[in-house]
KOLNU-373726 format. One record per residue (C-alpha): residue number from 0; residue in three letters; x, y, z. Coordinates in pm, 1 decimal, padded with zeros to 6 digits, m for minus. Layout:
<marzas>
- NUM/ala/X/Y/Z
...
</marzas>
This chain:
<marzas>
- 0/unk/00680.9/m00629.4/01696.0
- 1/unk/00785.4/m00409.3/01971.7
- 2/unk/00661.2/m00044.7/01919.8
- 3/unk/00988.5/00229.7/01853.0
- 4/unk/01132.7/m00110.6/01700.3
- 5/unk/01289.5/m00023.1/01336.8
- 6/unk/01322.3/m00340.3/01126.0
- 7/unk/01582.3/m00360.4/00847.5
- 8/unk/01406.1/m00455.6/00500.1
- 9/unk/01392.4/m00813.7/00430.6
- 10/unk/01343.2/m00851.8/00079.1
- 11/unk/01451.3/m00536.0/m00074.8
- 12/unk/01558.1/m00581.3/m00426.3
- 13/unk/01365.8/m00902.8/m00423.8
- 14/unk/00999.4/m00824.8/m00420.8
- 15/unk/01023.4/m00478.7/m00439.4
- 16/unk/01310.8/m00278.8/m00548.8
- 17/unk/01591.5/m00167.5/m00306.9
- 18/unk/01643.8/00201.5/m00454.2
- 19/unk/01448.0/00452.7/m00379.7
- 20/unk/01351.9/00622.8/m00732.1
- 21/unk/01265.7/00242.7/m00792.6
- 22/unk/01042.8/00176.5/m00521.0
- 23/unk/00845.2/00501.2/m00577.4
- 24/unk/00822.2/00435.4/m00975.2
- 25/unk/00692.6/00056.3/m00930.7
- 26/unk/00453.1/00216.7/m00647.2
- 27/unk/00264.3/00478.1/m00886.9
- 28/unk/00321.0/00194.1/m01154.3
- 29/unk/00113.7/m00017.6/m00946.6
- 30/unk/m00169.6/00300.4/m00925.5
- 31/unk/m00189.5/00371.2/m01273.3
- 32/unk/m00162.8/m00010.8/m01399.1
- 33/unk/m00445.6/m00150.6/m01640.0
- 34/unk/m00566.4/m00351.3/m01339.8
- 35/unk/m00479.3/m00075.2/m01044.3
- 36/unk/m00735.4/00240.3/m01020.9
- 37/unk/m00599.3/00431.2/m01292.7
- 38/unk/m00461.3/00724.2/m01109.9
- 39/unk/m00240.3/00814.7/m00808.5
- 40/unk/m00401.7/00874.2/m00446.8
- 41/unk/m00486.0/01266.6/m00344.5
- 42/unk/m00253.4/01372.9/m00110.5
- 43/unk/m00386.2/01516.8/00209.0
- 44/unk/m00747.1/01372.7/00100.9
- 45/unk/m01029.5/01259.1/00312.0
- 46/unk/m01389.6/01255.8/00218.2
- 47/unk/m01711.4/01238.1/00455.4
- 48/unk/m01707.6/00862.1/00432.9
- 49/unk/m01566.7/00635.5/00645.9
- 50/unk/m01311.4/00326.3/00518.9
- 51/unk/m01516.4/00038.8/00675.4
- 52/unk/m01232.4/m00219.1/00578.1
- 53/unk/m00973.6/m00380.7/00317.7
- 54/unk/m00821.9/m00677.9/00279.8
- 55/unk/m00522.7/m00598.0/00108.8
- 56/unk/m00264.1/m00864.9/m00095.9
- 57/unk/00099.5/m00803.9/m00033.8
- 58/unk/00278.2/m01032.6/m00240.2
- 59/unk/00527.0/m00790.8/m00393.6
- 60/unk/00443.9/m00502.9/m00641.4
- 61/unk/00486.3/m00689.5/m00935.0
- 62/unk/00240.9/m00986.2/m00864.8
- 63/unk/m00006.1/m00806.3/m00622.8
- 64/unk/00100.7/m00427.2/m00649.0
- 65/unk/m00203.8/m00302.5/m00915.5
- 66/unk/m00464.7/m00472.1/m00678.6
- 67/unk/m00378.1/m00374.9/m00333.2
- 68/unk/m00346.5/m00025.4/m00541.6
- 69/unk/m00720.0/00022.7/m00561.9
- 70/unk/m00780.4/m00003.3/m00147.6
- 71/unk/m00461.6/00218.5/m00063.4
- 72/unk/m00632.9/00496.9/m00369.9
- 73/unk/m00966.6/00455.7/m00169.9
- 74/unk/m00821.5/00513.0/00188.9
- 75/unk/m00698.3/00851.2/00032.6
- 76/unk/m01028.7/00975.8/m00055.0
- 77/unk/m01178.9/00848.8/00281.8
- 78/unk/m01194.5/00974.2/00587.4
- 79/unk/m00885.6/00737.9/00774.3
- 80/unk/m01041.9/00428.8/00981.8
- 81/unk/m01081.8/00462.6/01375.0
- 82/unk/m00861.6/00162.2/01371.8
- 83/unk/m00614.9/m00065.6/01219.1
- 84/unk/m00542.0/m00440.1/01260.9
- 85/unk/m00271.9/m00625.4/01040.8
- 86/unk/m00353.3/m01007.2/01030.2
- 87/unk/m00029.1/m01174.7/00917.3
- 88/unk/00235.2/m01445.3/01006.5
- 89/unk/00512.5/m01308.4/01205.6
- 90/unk/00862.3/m01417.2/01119.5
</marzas>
């Protein structure tokens, strides 16, 4: 995807929810769920250690949300990665 590029969501109100107050409530949902990490990720944080790296499930919140939860939580207590790379199909 071209950088400055905006893409329009694609499956809002499908696997996530198209509202707003929606999408943030099934977000912290997905943090403080049985199987996420129990609590919602410090704002602003950033600890001596570095992320090394997460593979991270993005299925939709409901099937996947809780689980890709606990490496988004652990980014926020970590000092943020040098670098990023996204491995996934393109459209």
């Amino acid at each position: 995807m071209a950088v400055g590029i905006i893409r329009k969501p694609a499956h809002a109100g499908t696997f996530y929810p198209s509202k707003r107050e929606e999408l943030i409530k099934a977000i912290e949902d997905s943090f403080l769920h049985p199987h996420g990490p129990g609590r919602l990720p410090i704002k602003g944080g950033g600890g001596e250690k570095h992320s090394i790296g997460y593979i991270v499930p993005h299925a939709g919140y409901m099937y996947s949300g809780p689980v890709a939860a606990h490496a988004y939580y652990d980014l926020s207590v970590r000092r943020k990665p040098e670098r990023r790379s996204d491995s996934r199909p393109e459209p």
